[in-house]
N, C-alpha and C positions, 0 to 999 in steps of 0.2 A: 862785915866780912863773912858770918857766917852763910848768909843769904847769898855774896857772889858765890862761894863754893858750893853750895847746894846746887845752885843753879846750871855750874859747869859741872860737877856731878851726873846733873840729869839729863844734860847734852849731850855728855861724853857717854852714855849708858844707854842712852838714844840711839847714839849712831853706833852703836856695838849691835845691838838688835836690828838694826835695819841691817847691819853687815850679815848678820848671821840667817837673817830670815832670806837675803837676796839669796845668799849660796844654798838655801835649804828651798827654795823655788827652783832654782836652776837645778838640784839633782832629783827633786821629785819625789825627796823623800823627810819621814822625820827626824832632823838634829836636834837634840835633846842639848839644852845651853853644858857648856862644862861646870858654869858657877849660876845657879840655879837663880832666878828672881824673886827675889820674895817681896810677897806685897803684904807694905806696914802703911804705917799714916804715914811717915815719910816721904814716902817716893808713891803714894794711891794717883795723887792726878798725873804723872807721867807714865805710869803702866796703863792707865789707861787710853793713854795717848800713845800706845804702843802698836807695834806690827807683830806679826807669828805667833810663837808657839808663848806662852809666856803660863809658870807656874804657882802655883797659891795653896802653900801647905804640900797638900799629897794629891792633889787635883790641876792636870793640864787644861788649857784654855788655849784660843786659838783666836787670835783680831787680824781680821786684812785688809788691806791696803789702805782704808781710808779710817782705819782703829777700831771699826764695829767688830763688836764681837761674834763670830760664827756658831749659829745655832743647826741643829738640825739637817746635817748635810756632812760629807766626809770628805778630810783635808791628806789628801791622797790615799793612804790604807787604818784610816784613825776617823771614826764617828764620832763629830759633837752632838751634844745630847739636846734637850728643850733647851736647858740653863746653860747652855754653851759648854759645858764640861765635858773633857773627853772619860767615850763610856769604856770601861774595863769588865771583862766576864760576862757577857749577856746577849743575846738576839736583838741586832737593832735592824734600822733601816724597814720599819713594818715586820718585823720578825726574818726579815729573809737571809740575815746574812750574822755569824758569831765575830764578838772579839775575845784575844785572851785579856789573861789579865796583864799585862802592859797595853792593853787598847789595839794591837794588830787584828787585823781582819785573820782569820785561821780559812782558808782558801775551801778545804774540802766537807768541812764541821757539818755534821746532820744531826737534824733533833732529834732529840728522844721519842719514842711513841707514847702521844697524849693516851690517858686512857679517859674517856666519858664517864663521866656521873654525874644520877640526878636522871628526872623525870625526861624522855624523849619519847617524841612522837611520830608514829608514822603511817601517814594516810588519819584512818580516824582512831588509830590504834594506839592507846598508852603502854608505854612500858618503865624501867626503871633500873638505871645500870649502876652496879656496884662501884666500889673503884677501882676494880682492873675491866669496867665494861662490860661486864657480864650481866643477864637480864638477871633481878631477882625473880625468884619462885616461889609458888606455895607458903608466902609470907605477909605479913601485912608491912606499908610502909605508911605510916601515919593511921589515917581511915580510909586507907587505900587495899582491896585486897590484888596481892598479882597470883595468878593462876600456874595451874603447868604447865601452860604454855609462856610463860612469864606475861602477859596480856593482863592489863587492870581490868577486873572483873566488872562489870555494870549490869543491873535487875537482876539478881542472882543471889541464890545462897551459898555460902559461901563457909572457906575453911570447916568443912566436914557438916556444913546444914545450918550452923552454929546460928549466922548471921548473916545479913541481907544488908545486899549495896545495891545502891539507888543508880539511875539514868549515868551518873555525874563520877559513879565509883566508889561516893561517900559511902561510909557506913550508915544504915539508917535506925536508932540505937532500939526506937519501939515498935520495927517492924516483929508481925507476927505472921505466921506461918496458914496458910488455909487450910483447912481439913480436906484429909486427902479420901478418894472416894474408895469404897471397898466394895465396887462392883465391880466385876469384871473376869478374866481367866487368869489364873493364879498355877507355879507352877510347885511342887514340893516333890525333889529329886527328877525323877524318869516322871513321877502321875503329873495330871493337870487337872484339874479341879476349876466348878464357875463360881465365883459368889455371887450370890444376889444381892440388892444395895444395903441388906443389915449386913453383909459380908457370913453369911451362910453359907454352905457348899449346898448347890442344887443338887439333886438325887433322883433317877430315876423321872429322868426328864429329857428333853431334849434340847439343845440349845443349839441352832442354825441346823448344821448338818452331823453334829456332834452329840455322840449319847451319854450321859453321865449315870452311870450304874447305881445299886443300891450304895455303894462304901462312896458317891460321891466323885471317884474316878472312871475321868474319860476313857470309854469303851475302845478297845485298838483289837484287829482280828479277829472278828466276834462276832457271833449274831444276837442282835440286841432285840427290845422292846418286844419280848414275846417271841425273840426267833423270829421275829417277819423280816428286819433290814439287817444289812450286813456290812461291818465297818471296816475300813484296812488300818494297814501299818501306823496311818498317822491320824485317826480315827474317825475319818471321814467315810459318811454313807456312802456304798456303791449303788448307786442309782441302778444296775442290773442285775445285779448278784444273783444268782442260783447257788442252794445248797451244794449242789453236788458241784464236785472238780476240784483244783488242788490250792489248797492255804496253807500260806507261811508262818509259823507263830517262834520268832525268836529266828533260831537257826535251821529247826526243822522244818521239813515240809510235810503235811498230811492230805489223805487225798478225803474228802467228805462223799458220801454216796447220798441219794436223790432227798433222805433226810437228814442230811444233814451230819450225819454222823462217819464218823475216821472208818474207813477199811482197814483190817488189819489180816496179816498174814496172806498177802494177794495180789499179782500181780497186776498192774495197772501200765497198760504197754508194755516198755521195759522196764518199769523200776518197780523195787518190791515194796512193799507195806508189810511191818512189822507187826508182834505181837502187842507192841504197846503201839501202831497206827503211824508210829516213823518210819521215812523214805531210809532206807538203808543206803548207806556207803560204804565204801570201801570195804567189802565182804563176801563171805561164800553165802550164798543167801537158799532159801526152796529146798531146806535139808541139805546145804552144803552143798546141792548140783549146778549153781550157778554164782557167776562173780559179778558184783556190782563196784565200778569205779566210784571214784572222790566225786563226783557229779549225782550218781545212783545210777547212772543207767548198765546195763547189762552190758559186760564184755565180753563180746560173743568168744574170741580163741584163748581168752583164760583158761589156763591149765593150771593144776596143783602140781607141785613140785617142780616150779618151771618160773622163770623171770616174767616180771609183767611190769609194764611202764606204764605210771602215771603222770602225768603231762612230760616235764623232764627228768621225773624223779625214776630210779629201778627199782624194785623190790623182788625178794626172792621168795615164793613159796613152796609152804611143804607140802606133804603129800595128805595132810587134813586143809589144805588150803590158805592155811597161819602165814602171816608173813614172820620171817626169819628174823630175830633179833640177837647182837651182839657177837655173831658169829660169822667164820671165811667162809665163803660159798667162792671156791677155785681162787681166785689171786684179786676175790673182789672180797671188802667188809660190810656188813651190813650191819649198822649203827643199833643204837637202845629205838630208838623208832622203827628199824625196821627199812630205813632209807640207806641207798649202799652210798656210801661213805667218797667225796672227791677233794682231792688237796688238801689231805689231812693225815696228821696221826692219827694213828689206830693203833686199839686190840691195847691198852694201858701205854700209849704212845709211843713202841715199841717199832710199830712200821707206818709206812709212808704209803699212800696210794696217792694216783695223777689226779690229772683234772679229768681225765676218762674214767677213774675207779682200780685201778690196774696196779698193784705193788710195785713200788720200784723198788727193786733189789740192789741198785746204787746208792739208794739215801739210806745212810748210819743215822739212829737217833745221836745228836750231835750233843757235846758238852754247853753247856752256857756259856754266853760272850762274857770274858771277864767286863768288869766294870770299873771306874776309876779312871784315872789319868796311866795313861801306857803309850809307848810306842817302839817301833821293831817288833820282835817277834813275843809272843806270849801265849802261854800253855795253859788248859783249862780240861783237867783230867786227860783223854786220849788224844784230844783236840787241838790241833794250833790254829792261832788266828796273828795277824800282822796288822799292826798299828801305825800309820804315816807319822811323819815326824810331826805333822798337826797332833797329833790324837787321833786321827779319825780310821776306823775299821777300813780295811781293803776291799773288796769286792771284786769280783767279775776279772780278777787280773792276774798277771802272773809278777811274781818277786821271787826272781832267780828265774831258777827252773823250776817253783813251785807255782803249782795254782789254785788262789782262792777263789772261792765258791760262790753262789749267789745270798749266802748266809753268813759268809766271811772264811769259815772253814777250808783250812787245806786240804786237797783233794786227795785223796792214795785208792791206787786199783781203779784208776777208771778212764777214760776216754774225756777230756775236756778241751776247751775252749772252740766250741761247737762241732765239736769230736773232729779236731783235728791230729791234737797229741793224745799221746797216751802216759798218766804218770804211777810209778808203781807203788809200794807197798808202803815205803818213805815218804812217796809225795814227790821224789823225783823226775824228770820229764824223761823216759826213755827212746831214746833218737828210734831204734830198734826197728819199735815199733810203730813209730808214728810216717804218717803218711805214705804208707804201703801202697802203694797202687798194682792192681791186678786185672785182666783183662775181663772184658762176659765173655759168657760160656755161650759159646752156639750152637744156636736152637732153629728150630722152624719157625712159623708167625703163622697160627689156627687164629681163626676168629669165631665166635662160638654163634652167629649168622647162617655162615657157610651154608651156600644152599642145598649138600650134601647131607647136612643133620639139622640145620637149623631148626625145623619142623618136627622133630620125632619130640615126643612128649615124653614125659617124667613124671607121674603127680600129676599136681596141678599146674603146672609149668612144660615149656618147652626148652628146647637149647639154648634158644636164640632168646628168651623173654632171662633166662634164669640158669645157663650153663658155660659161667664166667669159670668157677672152679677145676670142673674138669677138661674144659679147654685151654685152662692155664697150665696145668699138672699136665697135660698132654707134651704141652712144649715142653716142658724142662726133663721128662722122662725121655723123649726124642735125643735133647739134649746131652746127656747121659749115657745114650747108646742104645735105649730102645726104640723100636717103631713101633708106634699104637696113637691110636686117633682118638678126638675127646670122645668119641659115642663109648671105647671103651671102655674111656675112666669112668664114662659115667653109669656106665651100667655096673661097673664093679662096686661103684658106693650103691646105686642106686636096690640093686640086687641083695645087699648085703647088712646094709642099714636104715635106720629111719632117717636119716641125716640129709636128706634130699630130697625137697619137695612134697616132704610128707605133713612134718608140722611147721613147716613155713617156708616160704617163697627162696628157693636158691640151697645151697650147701653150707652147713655150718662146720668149724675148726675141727672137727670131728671125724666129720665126715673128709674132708680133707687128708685128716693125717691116719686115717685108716686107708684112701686109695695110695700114699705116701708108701705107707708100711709092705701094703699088698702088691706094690712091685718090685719088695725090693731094700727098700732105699732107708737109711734110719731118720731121723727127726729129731729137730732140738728145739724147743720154744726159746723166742727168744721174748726177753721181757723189759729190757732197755736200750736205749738208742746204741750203748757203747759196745751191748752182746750181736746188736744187728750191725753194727761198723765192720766190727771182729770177724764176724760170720761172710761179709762182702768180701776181706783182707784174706781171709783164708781159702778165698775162691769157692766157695759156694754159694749154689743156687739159693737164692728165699724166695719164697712165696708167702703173699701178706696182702689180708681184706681191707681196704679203700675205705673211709669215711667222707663226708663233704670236703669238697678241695677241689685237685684237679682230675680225678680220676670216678667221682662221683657225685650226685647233687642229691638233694634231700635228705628224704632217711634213707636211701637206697648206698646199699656197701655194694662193693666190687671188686675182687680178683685180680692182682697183677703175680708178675717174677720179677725180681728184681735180681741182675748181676754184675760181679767186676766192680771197683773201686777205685775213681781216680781226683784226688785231693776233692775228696766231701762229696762227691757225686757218684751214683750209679745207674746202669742201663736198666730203665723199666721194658718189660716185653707185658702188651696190653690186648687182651683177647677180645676186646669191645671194638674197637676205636683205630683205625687207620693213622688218627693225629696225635694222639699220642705214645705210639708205640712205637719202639726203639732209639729212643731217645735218653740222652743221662738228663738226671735230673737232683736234684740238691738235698744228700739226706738227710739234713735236718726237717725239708721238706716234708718229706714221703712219712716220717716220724712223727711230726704235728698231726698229720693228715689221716693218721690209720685211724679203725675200725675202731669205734667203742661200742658194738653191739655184744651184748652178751654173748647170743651165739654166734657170735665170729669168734670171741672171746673164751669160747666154753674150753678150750684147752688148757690154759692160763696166758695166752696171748693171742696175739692176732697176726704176727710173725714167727714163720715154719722155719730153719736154715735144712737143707737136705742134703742129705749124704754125709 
């Protein structure tokens, strides 16, 4: 009896499994039994002779259709493994696809990044990667050296000379080292020195085209071997050398005369020779009666007490010919060198000059930006600055009706946001004043050509090469209400002062605001863009010397009027130029563009306002 029941048992458990695996084929997907199969000695030969999914412990299995078991291949979203077991948490299928841990396939799952370690090759190159892949370095990995460029070292010595690896990379444990030769050119500091094969410094010999002295060191700018040959900078023979003519030793140059020996106290062309046989620079040289530039050569219109430029630098000298140091020469500084001073504090950083040299009387030495975390407005002794709601300093902007600066600083008393507004004392924006517009003043249009005067001479100059000044001042005194032509104005500087033509080409600031004065008229210098706005707003004439831009090129300045102001621009009247003349033009423009020659500048600016 027990045997028929077993046996209906295992029929009846049979066809429950075929029931359940038919509906788990028809959805396509895995039904997990409700009452789990367990395989005992019991029931082994009938699960074996089983269909689907079928469990053993904690490990699924899968037999179909004809009871074999499924290896290696996947029973919808479920990999069996080699030993037919389905896999849980791993990369199967050749690594290409993850299950979790219930055996589903995880659709979007991506591996990890391998990292390499261990010895890799490439080309015929070894290397050796840690375990995040990284080549080692400058280490040994077994009797392997790897270099800095992580590369396994081969025939080389190796880790500081220490040790020597063979063809293969091995260490080779009783390699020795060859003796190394001690002939040859040897350097100690700046000298160079030969040894000979006991490793002696040669002396007073020659070696190729090189002379090695009695101390052993190679000969450089020198006449060696008894004075017959003569070596240079890198102490090679000159195969034509003559005593006489000029040698470099170091920084100096000396001029040697026919034996050989330094000139001193003498001019040589232009440049002098000193009492100790150096080319002077930068000096009054011949008793003080002549100046030598940074180069040494003589510069012929040096004057004492008068500006003189070297390459782009100014300098001012005195009436011993010293150039000036630490002190204001008119609205310029002139630095502890003696170089005038651009876009800097000056004088215990107290004032401001441009990038021309020229004081701006608009920049206050400012308080320091506070530091820290701030935002809105914050106070730094006289100073305010404003903080965005980031933290970060204001600039270039207005908040409210104030405006801050190119330094963060609120602006008061001055003309800003490319001298449109103008805000006062508080820093407030005054409607008042801002954007004034005012008509030009009509004038005549002299051109200083004209074939009337163009030709009559000045100096060294004519009207037409060099009498932009007084046939600008012509026009705006016409202007004005009087009648006079430029030959007058210019013979009233010209008659009157040195300012024209005398010590250099054209009329300098001087000379200008003396024919100014002489008809008349008063003068204002103006010394920043916001006193030359003011000066437009208030209807008056300016007159102001031209730098490269539109109204001049090179180093040549030039002459215009400027008047009337209408939102940032005003009328240039131009005494050169038919195409530029009568025309408004952008004052921020005309303000880049001015004059940075000293004497245009000799006033303390380079814009006149008249009347």
């Amino acid at each position: 009896m027990y045997l028929c029941k077993r046996e209906f048992f295992s029929k009846k458990l049979k066809g429950i499994i075929m029931k359940v695996n038919k509906l788990k084929l028809s959805l396509g997907v895995l039904t997990v039994l409700t009452t789990p199969i367990v395989v005992n000695a019991a029931v082994s030969s009938d699960v074996l002779a089983a269909q689907g999914w079928v469990k053993a412990g904690n490990t699924w299995s899968f037999y179909n259709n004809n009871g074999a078991l499924a290896r290696n291949t996947w029973v919808g979203n479920y990999w069996l493994g080699a030993d037919g077991k389905m896999v849980t948490n791993a990369w199967v299928d050749n690594g290409r696809y993850y299950v979790d841990g219930n055996g589903a396939w995880v659709k979007d799952a991506k591996k990890p990044e391998t990292k390499e370690q261990g010895w890799k090759k490439e080309g015929t190159v070894w290397y050796y990667l840690d375990g995040k892949g990284v080549p080692v370095k400058n280490k040994w990995i077994g009797n392997y050296w790897l270099g800095t460029d992580g590369k396994m070292a081969t025939n080389a010595w190796v880790d500081n000379g220490r040790y020597y690896v063979g063809s293969n990379g091995a260490w080779v444990k009783d390699a020795k080292k060859p003796e190394t030769k001690k002939q040859g050119w040897k350097q100690e500091g700046t000298a160079w020195y030969y040894l000979d094969e006991k490793g002696t410094p040669v002396k007073n010999k020659w070696v190729g085209n090189y002379w090695l002295g009695t101390d052993g060191k190679m000969a450089t700018n020198a006449w060696v071997d008894n004075g017959r040959y003569y070596v240079d900078g890198n102490g090679a023979w000159v195969k034509g050398a003559k005593k006489s003519g000029w040698k470099k030793e170091g920084v100096s140059w000396y001029y040697l005369d026919d034996e050989g020996t330094p000139v001193k106290n003498k001019w040589v062309g232009n440049y002098w020779l000193g009492a100790d046989g150096k080319m002077a620079t930068n000096a009054w040289v011949d008793n003080k009666y002549y100046y030598v530039g940074k180069d040494g050569a003589w510069v012929k219109d040096a004057k004492k007490s008068a500006w003189l430029k070297e390459g782009k630098v100014w300098y001012y000298l005195d009436s011993e010919g010293t150039p000036v140091k630490n002190k204001w020469i008119g609205n310029y500084w002139l630095g502890a060198d003696g170089k005038m001073a651009i876009n800097s504090w000056v004088d215990n950083n107290y004032y401001y000059v441009d990038e021309n040299g020229l004081w701006d009387k608009t920049k206050k030495k400012l308080d320091p930006v506070p530091t820290g975390e701030h935002t809105g407005w914050v106070r730094s002794g006289s100073t305010w600055y404003y903080f965005s709601p980031e933290g970060k300093l204001v600039k270039n902007k207005w908040v409210g009706n104030y405006w801050l600066g190119a330094n963060g600083n609120m602006e008061t008393n001055a003309w800003v946001d490319n001298g449109r507004y103008y805000v006062g004392s508080n820093g407030v924006w005054v409607p008042a004043k801002s954007n004034k517009n005012v008509s030009a003043l009509n004038m005549p249009q002299y051109y200083q050509w004209d074939y009337r005067w163009g030709n009559k001479k000045y100096g060294f100059g004519t009207m037409a090469q060099s009498g932009c000044v007084p046939t600008a001042l012509a026009m705006v005194f016409n202007g004005l209400g009087q009648e006079v032509l430029p030959t007058a104005v210019a013979d009233t500087i010209y008659n009157n002062t040195n300012e024209m033509n005398v010590r250099m080409l054209g009329t300098s600031g001087q000379g200008a605001v003396y024919a100014i004065n002489a008809y008349g008229y008063k003068h204002s210098v103006i010394t920043s863009k916001a006193q030359l706005i003011a000066a437009l707003q208030s209807g008056k004439p300016v007159f102001g010397n031209m730098g490269r831009g539109i109204f001049a090129s090179g180093t040549i300045t030039h002459a215009i009027i400027l008047s009337g102001y209408n939102n940032g621009k005003t009328k240039v009247m131009d005494p050169y130029t038919t195409y530029n003349t009568g025309k408004w033009y952008d004052v921020n423009t005309i303000w880049n563009q001015r004059s940075t020659d000293p004497y245009d500048n000799n006033i303390g600016g380079t814009f006149v306002a008249i009347g």
